[in-house]
C-alpha positions as CSV (number, residue, x, y, z in Angstrom):
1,X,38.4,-0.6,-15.0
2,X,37.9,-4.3,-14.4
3,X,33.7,-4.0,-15.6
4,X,32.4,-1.6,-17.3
5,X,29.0,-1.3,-17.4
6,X,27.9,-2.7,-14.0
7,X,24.5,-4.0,-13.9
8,X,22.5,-4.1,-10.5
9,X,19.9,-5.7,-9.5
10,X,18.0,-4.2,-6.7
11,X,16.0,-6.2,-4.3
12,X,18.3,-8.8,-1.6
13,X,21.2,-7.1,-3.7
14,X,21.0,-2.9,-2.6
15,X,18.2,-2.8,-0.8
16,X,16.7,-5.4,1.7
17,X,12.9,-5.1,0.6
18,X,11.8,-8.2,2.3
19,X,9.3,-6.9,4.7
20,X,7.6,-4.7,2.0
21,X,7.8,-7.6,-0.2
22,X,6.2,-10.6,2.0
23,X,3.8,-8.1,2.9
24,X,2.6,-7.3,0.0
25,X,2.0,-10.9,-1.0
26,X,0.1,-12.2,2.1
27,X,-2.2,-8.9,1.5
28,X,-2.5,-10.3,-2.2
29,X,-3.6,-13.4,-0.8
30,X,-5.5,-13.1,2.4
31,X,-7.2,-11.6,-0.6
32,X,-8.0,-15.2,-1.6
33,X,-8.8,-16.5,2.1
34,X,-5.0,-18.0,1.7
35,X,-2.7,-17.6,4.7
36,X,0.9,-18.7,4.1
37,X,3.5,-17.8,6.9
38,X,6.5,-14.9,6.3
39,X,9.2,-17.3,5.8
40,X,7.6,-19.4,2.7
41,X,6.9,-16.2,0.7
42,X,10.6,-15.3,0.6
43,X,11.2,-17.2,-2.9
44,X,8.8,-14.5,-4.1
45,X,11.5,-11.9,-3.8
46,X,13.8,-11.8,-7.3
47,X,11.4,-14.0,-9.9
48,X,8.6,-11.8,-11.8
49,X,5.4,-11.7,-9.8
50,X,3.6,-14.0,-12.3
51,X,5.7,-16.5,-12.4
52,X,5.3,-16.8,-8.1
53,X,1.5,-16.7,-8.2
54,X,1.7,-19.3,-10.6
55,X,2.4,-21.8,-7.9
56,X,-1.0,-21.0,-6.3
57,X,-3.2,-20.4,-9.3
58,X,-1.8,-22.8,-11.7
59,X,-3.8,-22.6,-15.5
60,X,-5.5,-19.2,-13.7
61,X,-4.5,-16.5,-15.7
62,X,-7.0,-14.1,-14.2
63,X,-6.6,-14.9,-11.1
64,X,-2.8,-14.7,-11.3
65,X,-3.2,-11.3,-12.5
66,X,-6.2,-10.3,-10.1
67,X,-3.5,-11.5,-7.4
68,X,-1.1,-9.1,-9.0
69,X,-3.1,-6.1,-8.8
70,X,-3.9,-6.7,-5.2
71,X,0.3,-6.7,-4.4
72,X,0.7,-3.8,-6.1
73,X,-2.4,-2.3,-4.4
74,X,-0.2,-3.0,-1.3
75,X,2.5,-1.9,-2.1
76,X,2.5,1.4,-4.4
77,X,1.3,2.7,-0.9
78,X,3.0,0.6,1.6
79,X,5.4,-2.2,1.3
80,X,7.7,0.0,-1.5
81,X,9.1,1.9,1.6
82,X,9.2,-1.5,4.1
83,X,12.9,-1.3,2.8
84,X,15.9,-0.3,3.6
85,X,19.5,-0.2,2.0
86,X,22.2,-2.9,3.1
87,X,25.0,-1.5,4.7
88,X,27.7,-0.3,2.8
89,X,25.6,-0.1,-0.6
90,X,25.6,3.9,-1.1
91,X,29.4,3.9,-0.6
92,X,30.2,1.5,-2.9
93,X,28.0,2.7,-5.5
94,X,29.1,6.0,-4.6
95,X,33.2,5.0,-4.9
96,X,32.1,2.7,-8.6
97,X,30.3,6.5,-9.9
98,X,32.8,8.7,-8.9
99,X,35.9,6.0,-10.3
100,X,34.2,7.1,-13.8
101,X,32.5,3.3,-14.1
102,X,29.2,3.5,-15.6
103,X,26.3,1.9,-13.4
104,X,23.0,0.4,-14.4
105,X,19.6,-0.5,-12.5
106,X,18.5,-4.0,-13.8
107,X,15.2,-5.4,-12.4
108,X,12.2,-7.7,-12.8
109,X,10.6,-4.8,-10.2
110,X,8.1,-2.7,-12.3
111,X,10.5,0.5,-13.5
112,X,7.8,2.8,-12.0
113,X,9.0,1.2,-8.7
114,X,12.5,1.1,-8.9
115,X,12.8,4.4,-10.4
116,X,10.2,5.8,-7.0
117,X,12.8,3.3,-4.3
118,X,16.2,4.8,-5.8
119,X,15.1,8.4,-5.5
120,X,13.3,8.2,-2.1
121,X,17.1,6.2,-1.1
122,X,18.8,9.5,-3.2
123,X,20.5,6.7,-5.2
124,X,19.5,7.9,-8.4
125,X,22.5,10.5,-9.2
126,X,24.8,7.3,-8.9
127,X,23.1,5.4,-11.9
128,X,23.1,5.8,-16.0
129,X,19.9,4.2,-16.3
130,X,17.1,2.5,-14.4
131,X,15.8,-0.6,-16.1
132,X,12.8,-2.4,-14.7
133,X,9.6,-4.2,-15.7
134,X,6.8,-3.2,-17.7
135,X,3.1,-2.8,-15.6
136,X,2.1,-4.7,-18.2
137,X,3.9,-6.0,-21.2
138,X,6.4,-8.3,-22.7
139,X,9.6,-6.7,-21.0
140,X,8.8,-8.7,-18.0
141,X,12.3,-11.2,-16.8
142,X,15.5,-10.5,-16.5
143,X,17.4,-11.1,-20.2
144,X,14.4,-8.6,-21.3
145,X,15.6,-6.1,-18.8
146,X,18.8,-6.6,-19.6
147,X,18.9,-6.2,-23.1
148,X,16.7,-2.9,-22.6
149,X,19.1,-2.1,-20.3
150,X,21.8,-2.2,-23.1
151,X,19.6,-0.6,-25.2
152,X,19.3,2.2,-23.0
153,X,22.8,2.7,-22.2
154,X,23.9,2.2,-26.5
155,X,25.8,-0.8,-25.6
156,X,26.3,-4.4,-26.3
157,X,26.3,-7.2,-23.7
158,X,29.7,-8.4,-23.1
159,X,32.3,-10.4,-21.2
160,X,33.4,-6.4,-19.8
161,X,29.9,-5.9,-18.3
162,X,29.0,-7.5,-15.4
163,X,25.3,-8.6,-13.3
164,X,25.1,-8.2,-9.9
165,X,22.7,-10.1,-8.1
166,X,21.4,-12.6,-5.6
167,X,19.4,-15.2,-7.3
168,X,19.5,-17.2,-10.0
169,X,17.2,-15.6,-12.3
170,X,20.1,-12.7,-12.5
171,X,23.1,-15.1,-13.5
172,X,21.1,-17.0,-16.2
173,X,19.3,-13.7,-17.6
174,X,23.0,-12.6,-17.3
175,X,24.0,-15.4,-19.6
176,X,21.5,-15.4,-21.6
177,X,22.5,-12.2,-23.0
178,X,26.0,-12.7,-22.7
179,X,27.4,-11.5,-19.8
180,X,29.1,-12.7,-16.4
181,X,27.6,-12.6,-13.2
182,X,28.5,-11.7,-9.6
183,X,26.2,-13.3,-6.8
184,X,25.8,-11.9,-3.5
185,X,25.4,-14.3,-0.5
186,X,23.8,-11.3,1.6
187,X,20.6,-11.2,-0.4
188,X,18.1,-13.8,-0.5
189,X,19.5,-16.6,-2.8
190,X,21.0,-19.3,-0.9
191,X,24.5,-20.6,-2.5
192,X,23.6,-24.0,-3.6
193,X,21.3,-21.8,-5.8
194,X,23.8,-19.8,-7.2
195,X,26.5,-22.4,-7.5
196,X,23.9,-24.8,-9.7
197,X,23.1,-21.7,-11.7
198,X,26.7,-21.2,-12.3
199,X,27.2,-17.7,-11.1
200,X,31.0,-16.7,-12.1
201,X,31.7,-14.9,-9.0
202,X,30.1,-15.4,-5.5
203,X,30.7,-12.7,-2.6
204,X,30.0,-13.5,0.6
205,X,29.6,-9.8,1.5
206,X,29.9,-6.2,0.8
207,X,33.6,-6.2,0.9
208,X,34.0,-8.6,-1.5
209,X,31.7,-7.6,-3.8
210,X,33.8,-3.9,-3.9
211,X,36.9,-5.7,-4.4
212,X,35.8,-7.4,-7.4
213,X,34.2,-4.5,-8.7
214,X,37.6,-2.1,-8.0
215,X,40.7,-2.3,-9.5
216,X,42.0,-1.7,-5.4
C-alpha cells in the first residue's frame, strides 16, 4: 500500500457543501444587517468558522461567536444537507476500504456535523474514524484534528500517512504534524494556493487522486 492511513478532509474534497455552506453564512450575517454576495463567502469554506468571521468582527469576540451560533442555527437544520458528494468519491473510498487501507475523516467541521453528513451520504462503513471540531473547545484547526485523529486511530503521524484536501489549511496542518499532503484542484482552493502552501501532490481530479492513492 502506497499510504496507509489516509486522512480526508471533507468539505470541496468529498462532498461539495458550498451551497449549505454560503448559506449558512449570509443567514449569520443578514443577522448583522450585512449583505455580502455568494461568490465572496466561498474562502469561508475549509478555515474554522472563527477565524472567517474574524475578518468582519475584528477584536469582537462576542460577536464572532454570536455570528457563529447564528450559522450553526442555519445550518444543523438546513445548509448540512445543501450538499452533495463529487462524483466518483463513494467508489474510490469504497475501492481504498475494501483494498484493506485504513481511512480517516479529518475536519475543522464540528464532529457532530461530519459524523450526521457521512451517515446521511451512507459513507460512514468506509471510515476508521471521524475526526472533527469541538462545538466549543481547543480542538478547533486542522494539526488539532489531526493529531486526535492519530490519537484515535493509535498511530503516529508519518511520511506513510497521507492528507487529502483542498486548501491550504490541510497541507500545513498536514505538515505541521508531520505528514504529506495531496491537494485536490476540484474543491475550492485554487492552485496558486496550494502550490505556495507546498502541497506534495496536486490532482487535478478524481482520477488522479485514485491513482496516487492505489498501487494500480
Amino acid at each position: 500500500m502506497k499510504f496507509n492511513p489516509i486522512f480526508f478532509d471533507l468539505d470541496g474534497t468529498i462532498t461539495d457543501s458550498e451551497q449549505g455552506i454560503i448559506k449558512s453564512v449570509q443567514y449569520a450575517l443578514e443577522y448583522f444587517d450585512i449583505s455580502v454576495e455568494q461568490e465572496k463567502l466561498i474562502p469561508f469554506i475549509g478555515p474554522p468558522l472563527r477565524d472567517s468571521f474574524a475578518q468582519f468582527f475584528p477584536d469582537d469576540q462576542n460577536k464572532i461567536q454570536e455570528a457563529i451560533n447564528k450559522y450553526r442555527e442555519y445550518y444543523a437544520e438546513r445548509g448540512i444537507f445543501e450538499n452533495r458528494l463529487y462524483d466518483g468519491a463513494r467508489e474510490l473510498l469504497q475501492h481504498l476500504a475494501e483494498s484493506g487501507q485504513t481511512l480517516a475523516l479529518a475536519t475543522s467541521k464540528p464532529e457532530p456535523f461530519a459524523v450526521r453528513i457521512v451517515e446521511y451520504f451512507d459513507i460512514a462503513s468506509y471510515f476508521s474514524c471521524v475526526a472533527g471540531a469541538q462545538l466549543n473547545g481547543p480542538r478547533n484547526n486542522k494539526p488539532a484534528v489531526l493529531h486526535y485523529a492519530c490519537q484515535k486511530l493509535g498511530v503516529s503521524p508519518s511520511s506513510s500517512c497521507i492528507m487529502v484536501g483542498d486548501r491550504k489549511y490541510d497541507v500545513l496542518g498536514a505538515h505541521e504534524v508531520g505528514m504529506p499532503c495531496a491537494a485536490v484542484l476540484y474543491g475550492y482552493g485554487p492552485e496558486s494556493e496550494l502550490i505556495q502552501a507546498e502541497a506534495d501532490w496536486i490532482c487535478r481530479d478524481m482520477e488522479a487522486l485514485r491513482k496516487l492513492l492505489t498501487d494500480q
